[in-house]
N, C-alpha and C positions, 0 to 999 in steps of 0.2 A: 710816711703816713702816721706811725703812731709816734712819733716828735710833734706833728699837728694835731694830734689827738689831745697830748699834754697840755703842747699850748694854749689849746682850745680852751682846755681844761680849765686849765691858770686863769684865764683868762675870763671866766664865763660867757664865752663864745660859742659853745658847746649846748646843744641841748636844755637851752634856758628858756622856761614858761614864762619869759615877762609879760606878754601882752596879756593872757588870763589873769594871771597872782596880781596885776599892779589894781584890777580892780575888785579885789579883793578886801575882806578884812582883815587888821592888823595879826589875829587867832589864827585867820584862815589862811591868810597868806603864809604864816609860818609854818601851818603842818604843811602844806604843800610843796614850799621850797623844800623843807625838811625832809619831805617823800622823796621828790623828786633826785636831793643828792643822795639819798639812800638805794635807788635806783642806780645812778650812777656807782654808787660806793659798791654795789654789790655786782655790778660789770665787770667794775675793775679788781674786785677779788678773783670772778671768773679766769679774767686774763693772766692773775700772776699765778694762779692755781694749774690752770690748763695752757698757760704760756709755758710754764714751767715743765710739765712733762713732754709738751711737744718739746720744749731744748733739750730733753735728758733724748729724748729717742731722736734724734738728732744727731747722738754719738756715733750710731749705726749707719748713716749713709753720707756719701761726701759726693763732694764737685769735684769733677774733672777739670784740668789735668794734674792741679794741684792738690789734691786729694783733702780740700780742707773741710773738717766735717760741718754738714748743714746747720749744727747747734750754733754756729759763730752768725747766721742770720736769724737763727729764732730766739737768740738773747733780745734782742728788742723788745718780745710780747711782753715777756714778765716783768722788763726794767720800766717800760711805758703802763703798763699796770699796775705796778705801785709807787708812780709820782701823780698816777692819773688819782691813785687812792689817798695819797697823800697831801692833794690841792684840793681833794673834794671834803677831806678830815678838816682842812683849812677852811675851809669855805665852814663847813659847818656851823665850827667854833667860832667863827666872829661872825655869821648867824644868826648864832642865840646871844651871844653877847651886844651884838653893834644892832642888831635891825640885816635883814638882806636890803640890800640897797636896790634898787630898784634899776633895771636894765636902762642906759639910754635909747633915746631913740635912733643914735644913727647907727646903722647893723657895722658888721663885722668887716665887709667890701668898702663899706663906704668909708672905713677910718684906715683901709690898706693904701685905698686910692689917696687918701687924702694925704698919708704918711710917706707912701714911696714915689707918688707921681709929681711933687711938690720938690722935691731935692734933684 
């Protein structure tokens, strides 16, 4: 789940207002993507922040019968919290640099089907 979250992420698959922002103005559409990854950008601080002490307290309870402590599945939270933070820092900067490019029309299912069901 949070490997797809990244992806998504990467990806702007994720949480993206294109069909409002695209009819937008050029000003407007800016603070808005701009909101909107800052939104994101402050989730994913949540997650490495509080991913990260759920892994520490983590140390204290394990799985049976192998007594491995629980922190070895809550390392995900904080490691998918700062690539999520770190593709959305991306996003940003080429952003205000490049223009946000505007979402295509075909969603996100529609380019899996078209990528895995075709091979």
């Amino acid at each position: 789940m949070f490997i797809g979250a990244t992806t998504a992420t990467q990806r702007n698959d994720h949480l993206c207002l294109s069909a409002i922002t695209k009819a937008m103005s050029e000003r407007l559409r800016l603070a808005a993507e701009t909101f909107n990854r800052l939104v994101v950008l402050g989730a994913a601080l949540c997650m490495v922040y509080f991913g990260y002490l759920n892994f520490l307290a983590g140390f204290g309870n394990f799985r049976m019968p192998s007594m491995t402590p629980l922190a070895s599945l809550y390392a995900a939270i904080p490691l998918s919290g700062a690539l999520i933070a770190l593709f959305t820092v991306e996003q940003l900067v080429n952003g205000w640099r490049n223009g946000f490019a505007g979402h295509d029309a075909e969603s996100a299912i529609e380019r899996f089907g078209r990528e895995h069901l075709t091979t």
